[in-house]
Residue frames as qw, qx, qy, qz and C-alpha x, y, z in Angstrom:
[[0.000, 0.891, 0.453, 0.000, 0.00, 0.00, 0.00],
 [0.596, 0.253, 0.063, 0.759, 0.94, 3.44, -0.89],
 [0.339, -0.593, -0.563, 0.466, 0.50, 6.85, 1.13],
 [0.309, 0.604, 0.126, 0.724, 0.28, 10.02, 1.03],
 [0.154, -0.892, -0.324, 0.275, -0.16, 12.86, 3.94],
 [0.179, 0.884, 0.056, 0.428, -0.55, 16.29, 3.55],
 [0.246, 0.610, -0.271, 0.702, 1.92, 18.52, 5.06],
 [0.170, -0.617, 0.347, -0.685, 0.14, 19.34, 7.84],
 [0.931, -0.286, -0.223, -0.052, -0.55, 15.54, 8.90],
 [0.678, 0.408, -0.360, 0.494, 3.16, 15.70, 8.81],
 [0.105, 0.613, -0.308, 0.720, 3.61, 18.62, 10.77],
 [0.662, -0.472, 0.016, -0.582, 0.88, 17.56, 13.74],
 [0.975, -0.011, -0.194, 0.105, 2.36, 14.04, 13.75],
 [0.543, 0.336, -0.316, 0.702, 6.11, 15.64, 14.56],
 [0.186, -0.540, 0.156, -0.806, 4.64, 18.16, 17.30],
 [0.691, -0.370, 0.347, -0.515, 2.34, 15.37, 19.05],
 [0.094, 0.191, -0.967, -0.136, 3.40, 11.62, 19.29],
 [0.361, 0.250, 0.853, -0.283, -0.18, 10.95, 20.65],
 [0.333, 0.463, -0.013, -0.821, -2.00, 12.73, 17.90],
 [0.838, 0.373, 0.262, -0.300, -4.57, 11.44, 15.77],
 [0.569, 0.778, -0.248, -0.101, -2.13, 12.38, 13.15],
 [0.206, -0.614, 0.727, -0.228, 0.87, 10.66, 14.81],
 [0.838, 0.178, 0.513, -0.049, -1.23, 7.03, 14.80],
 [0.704, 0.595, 0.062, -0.383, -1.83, 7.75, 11.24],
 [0.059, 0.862, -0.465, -0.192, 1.49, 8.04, 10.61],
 [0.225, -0.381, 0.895, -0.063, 3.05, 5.07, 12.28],
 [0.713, 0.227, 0.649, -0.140, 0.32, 2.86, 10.79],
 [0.663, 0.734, -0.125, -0.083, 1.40, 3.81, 7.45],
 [0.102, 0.661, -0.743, 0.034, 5.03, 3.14, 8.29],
 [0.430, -0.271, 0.860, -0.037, 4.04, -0.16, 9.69],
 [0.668, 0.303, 0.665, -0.141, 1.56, -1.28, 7.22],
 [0.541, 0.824, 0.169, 0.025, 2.63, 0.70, 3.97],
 [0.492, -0.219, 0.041, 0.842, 5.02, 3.09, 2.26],
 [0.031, 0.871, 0.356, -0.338, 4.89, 6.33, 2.69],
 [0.492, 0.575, 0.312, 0.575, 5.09, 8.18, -0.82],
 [0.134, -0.853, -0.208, 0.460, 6.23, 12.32, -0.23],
 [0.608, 0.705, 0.117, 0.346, 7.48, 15.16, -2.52],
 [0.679, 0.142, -0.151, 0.704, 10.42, 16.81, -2.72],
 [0.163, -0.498, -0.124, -0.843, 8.25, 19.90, -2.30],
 [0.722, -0.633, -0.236, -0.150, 5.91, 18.40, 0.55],
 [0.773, -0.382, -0.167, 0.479, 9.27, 17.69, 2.67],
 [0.438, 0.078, -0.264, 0.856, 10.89, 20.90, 2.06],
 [0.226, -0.560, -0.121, -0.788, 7.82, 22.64, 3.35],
 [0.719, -0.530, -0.432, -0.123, 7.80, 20.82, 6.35],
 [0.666, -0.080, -0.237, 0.703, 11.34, 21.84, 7.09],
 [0.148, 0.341, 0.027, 0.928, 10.55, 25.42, 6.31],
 [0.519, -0.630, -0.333, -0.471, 7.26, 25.25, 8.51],
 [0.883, -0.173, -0.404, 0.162, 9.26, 23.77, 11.64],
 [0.566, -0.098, -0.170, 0.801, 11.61, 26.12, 11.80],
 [0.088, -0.684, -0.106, -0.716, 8.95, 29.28, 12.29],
 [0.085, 0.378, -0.542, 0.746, 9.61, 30.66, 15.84],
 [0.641, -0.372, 0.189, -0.645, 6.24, 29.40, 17.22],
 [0.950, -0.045, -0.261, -0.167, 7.34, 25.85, 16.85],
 [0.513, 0.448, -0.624, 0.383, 10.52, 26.14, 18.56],
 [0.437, -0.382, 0.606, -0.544, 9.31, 25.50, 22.11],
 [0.861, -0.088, 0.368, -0.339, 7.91, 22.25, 21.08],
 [0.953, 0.115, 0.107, 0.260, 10.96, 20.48, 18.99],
 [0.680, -0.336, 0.410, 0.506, 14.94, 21.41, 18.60],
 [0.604, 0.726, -0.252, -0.213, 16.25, 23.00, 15.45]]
């Protein structure tokens, strides 16, 4: 099986491990592969690193 998530599944899933979006995730890693663009992943980097997200992960 092949995947997709949007961006912000991405993002929500990286912020909360318990999050809906965070299951999703890992059940696609365990039961699939997970298909992204070169675009989808460098907006996640570029979202991550705006100043409101830095209390809740590490650059």
């Amino acid at each position: 099986m092949r995947l997709v998530f949007d961006s912000n599944v991405l993002i929500s899933a990286t912020l909360s491990s318990n999050s809906i979006s965070a299951q999703c995730l890992n059940w696609g890693k365990n039961n699939g592969v997970i298909l992204y663009s070169e675009e989808t992943f460098n907006e996640l980097l570029l979202v991550l690193q705006r100043p409101k997200f830095s209390k809740y992960i590490a650059p």
